[in-house]
N, C-alpha and C positions, 0 to 999 in steps of 0.2 A: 526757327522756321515760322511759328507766328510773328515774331516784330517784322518777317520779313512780307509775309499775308499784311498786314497792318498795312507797312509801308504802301506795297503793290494796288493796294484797294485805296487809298487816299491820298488826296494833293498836298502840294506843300504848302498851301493855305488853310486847308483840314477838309475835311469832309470826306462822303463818299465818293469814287469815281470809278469811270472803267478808263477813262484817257490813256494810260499808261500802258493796258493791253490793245488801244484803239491806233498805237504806232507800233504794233511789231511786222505792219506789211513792211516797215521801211526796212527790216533786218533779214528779209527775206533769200535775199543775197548770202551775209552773213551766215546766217542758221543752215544753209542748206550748205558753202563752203565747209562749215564745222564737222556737218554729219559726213560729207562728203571724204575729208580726210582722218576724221577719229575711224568710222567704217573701211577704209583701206588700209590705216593703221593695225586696226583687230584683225582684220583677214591677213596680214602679214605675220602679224604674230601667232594666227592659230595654226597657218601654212608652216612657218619654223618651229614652232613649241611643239606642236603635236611629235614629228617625227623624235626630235629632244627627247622629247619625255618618253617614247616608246622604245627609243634606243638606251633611257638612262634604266627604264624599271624592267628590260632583258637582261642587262650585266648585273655585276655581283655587287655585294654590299661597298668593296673601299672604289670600285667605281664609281656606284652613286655619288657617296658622300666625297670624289673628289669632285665630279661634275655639278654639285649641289653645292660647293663651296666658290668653284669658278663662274657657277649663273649668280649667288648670290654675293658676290664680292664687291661689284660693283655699288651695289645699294649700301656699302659700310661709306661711301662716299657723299657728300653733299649734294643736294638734288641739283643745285646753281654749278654748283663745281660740275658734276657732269654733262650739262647743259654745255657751259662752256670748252670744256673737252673735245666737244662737238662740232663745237664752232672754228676751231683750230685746227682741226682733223680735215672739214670739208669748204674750208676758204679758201679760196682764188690761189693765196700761197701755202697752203696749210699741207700737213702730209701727204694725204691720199693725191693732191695733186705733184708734189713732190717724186713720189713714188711714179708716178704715170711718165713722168719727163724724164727721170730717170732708164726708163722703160723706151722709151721715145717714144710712145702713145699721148693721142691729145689729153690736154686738160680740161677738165668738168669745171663749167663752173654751175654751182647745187646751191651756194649757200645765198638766204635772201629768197627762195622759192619754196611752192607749195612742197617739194620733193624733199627738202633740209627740213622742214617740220614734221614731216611722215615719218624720215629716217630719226628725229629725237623722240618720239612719241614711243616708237620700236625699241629703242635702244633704253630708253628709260621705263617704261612699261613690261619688257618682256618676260622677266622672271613672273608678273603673275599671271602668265599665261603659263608658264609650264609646272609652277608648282601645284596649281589643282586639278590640272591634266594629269602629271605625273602620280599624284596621289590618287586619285580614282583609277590608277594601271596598276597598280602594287596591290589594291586592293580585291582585285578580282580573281577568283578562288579559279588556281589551278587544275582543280578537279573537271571543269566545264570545258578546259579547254583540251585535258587529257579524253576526259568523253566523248568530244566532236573530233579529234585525230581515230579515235577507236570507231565512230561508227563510219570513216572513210569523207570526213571536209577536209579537204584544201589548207591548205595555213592561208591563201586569198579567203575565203569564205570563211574561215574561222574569224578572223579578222569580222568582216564585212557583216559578220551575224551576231558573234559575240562578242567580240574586243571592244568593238567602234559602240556598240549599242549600250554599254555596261559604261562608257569613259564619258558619253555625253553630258553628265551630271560636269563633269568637271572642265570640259567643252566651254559650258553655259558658263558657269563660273569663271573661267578666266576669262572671254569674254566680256561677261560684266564689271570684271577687276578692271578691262584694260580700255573698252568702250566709254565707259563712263568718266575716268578721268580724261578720258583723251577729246570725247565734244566738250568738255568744259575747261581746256585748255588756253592758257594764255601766257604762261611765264617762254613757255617753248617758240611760242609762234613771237612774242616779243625778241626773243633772243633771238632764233633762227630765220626767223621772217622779216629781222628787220623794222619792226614796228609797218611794215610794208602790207602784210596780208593780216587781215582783223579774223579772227575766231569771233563768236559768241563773246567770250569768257574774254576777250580784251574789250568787247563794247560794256561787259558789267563790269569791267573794273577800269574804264575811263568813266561812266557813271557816279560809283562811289567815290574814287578818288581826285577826279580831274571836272566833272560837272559840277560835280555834287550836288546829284539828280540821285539821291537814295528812290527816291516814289520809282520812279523809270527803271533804273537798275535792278530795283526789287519785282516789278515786273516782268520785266525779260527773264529774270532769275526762275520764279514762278513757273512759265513758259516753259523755259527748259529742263527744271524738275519734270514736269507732268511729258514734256518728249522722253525726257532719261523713263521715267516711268512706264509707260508704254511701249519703250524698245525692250526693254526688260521683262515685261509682261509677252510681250511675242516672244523674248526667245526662251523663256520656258516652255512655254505651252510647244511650241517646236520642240523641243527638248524631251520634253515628257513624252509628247507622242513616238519620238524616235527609239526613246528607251522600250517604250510600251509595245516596239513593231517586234522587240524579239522575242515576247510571248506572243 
């Protein structure tokens, strides 16, 4: 992180400068694409993982740990192998279209669009949405919730007062797991986008590798630490306060 401070604050002749963060209007575009589909990304994963996780930490121990082996299985695989999988799946000729014709329903074409990279970011990201959900639901003392059925709440309001306000820690946490790699994504949007739609994270790694603009790349890089930092910082403080509504 400092050689990357170094770079960001100086030219490639030497000295101080701010030039480097004096062009991130040009990526404005960019930056806001990023946030645009890592943030639909996360709200997908937290719309499927939540339910996951609340239906795995209701059954009993050999369900968990069978559905804890089927979320986690995937990840024994290479991250490019599964990337690719993807891409086979949701091509022009690839299964899921296969499957539709077979059907005699029309064919999608997904792949090469903003939609093929939301769907790899979900599909590669998901497990750490639901394992710190899941673990903040297992963790929460049965006792609170046999008290609120005794003094006459709902299993809705039980939920909505206890459940939901007690899980938020781990809400935020997957969240943060799946947000964060996903606006700083680029092997995904490379692969499924075709080299067609740029992320952030494909303008910093045509920088480092293909300008060979370290100053500039390290700048934009800089840039999107301090967004990643600051979206992070909201959703705690969200977070906290949520938890804190149910004292």
């Amino acid at each position: 992180i400092i050689m990357v401070v170094i770079y960001a604050f100086s030219a490639s002749v030497g000295g101080f400068t701010l030039d480097n963060f004096a062009k991130m209007g040009t990526y404005t575009v960019v930056f806001t694409r990023s946030f645009k589909l890592a943030l639909i990304a996360t709200a997908i994963c937290v719309l499927i993982g939540y339910p996951v996780s609340y239906k795995m930490s209701k059954e009993g121990p050999r369900f968990q740990r069978l559905a804890m082996v089927l979320i986690m299985l995937p990840m024994w695989i290479n991250f490019l192998l599964r990337i690719i999988a993807i891409r086979m799946l949701l091509s022009d000729n690839g299964i899921l279209n296969y499957i539709l014709s077979a059907l005699n329903l029309p064919n999608l074409s997904i792949m090469y669009t903003p939609a093929a990279i939301v769907i790899g970011m979900v599909y590669d990201y998901f497990p750490f949405m639901v394992l710190p959900i899941y673990n903040a639901l297992i963790k929460i003392d049965h006792n609170l919730l046999d008290a609120a059925g005794d003094l006459g709440a709902t299993p809705a309001r039980t939920f909505r007062k206890i459940i939901f306000p007690l899980s938020v820690p781990g809400v935020i946490s997957g969240i943060t797991m799946v947000f964060v790699p996903s606006i700083s994504e680029f092997v995904i949007a490379d692969i499924l986008g075709g080299g067609k739609i740029l992320l952030i994270g494909n303008i910093i790694e045509q920088e480092f590798n293909q300008g060979n603009n370290w100053h500039l790349g390290s700048g934009i890089s800089i840039v999107l630490m301090i967004f990643i930092f600051v979206s992070m910082m909201i959703g705690e403080m969200k977070g906290s306060g949520e938890e804190a509504s149910l004292w």
